[in-house]
N, C-alpha and C positions, 0 to 999 in steps of 0.2 A: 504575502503571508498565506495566501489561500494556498498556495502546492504546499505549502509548507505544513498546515492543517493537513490535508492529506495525507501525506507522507506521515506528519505523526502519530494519524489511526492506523495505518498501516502499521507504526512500530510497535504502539501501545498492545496489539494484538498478538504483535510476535514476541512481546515480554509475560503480557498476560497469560499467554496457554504456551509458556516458555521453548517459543519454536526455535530464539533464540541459544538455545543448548543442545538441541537438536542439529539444525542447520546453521549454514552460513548466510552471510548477507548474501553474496554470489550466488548460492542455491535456488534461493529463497527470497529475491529482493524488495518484492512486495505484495500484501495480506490484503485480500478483501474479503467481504462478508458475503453471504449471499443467505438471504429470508426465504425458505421453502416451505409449504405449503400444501403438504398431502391429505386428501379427501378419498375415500373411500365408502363408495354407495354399493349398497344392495338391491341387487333388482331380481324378482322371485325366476324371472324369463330368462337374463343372462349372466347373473351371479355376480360378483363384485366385481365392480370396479374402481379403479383408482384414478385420481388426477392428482396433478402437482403441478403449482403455478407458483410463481415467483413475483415474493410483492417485496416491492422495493420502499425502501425506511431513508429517514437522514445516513442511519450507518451503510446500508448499503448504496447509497449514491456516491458517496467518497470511495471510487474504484477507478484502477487506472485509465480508462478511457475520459474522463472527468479529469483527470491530469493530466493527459494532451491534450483534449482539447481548449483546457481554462489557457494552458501556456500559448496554446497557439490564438486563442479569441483573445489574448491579453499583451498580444507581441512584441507592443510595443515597449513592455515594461521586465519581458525578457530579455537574456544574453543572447547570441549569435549560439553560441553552445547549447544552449537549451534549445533554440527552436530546431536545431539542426537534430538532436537528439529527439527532440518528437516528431517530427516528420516521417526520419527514419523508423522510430518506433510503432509509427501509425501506417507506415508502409509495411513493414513486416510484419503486423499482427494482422494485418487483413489479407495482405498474402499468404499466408501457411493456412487463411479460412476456407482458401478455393479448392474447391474441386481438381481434380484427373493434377494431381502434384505426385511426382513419386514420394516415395518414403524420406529418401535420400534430401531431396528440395523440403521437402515438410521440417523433415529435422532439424534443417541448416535454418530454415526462416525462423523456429521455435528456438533456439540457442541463439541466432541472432537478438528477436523479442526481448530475451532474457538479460543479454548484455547490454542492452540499449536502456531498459526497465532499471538495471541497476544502477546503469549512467547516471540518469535521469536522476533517481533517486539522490544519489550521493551528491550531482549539481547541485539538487536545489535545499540539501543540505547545507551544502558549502557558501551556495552565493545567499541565501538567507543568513546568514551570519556573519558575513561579508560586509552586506549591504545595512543589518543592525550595527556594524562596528565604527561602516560611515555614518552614521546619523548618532553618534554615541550614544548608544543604547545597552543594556545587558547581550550580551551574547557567548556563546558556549567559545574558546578556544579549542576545545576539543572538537567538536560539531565543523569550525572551521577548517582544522587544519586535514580532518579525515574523512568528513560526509558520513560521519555515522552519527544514530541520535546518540544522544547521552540518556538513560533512562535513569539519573539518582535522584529525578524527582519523584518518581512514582515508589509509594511506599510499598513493602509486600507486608502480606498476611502476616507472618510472622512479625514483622517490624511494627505491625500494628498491634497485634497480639500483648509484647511486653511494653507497647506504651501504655496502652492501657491498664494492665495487670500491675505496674509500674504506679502509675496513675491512683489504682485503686489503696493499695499500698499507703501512698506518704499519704 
């Protein structure tokens, strides 16, 4: 259930700032945060300057690299599919990070990334609701049979808006 946490901020994020209407899951298959931190000092001798560091929170720890690695420190409670999809995925994002790659190789390792990140995603959609359905648990039919979340539990503004308004009413 932990990739599966993961994968859900990542979805929660692309409903929230509706990247979902925007993109596709293919595009766009997974959202993380990231906490930036710009400082800007004055100094009378060399005149401002800036820094900007990156402080990392609960939200931004849930980022893909934490999703292969939790599958792969966890293996043995993964599929064959999933560890083979992280591997891969762990091999091509640190390949396209090297140095003297032409354009051509950069691109093909960053669309590889991409199709692998979706993989991934959609697996551990799929086999999480898989694996609730053996243990007879709640689980999404939908979530299973497509590897996308289902977002109709998350209420919007609006929906909240006229419950309340609703609410105040009777």
């Amino acid at each position: 259930m932990s990739l599966y946490g993961i994968v859900s901020q990542s979805e929660f994020i692309r409903y929230r700032y509706k990247f979902d209407e925007q993109y596709s899951l293919m595009e766009i298959p997974f959202l993380e945060m990231q906490n930036e931190i710009k400082k800007t000092m004055f100094d009378f001798k060399v005149g401002a300057q800036t820094s900007v560091s990156i402080q990392e929170t609960d939200i931004t720890k849930l980022n893909k690299k934490l999703l292969v690695d939790l599958t792969l420190e966890k293996k043995e409670f993964a599929s064959q599919k999933l560890i083979k999809l992280a591997i891969a995925y762990r091999y091509s994002h640190n390949f396209y990070l090297k140095s003297g790659l032409s354009d051509r190789q950069r691109e093909e390792h960053q669309l590889y990334e991409l199709i692998l990140i979706y993989e991934l995603v959609i697996t551990i959609i799929k086999e999480t609701n898989e694996k609730l359905r053996e243990c007879d648990m709640d689980y999404s039919i939908n979530e299973l049979e497509y590897g996308v979340l289902d977002y109709n539990i998350f209420m919007s503004i609006d929906e909240y808006k006229n419950l309340t308004k609703d609410n105040k009413t009777s």
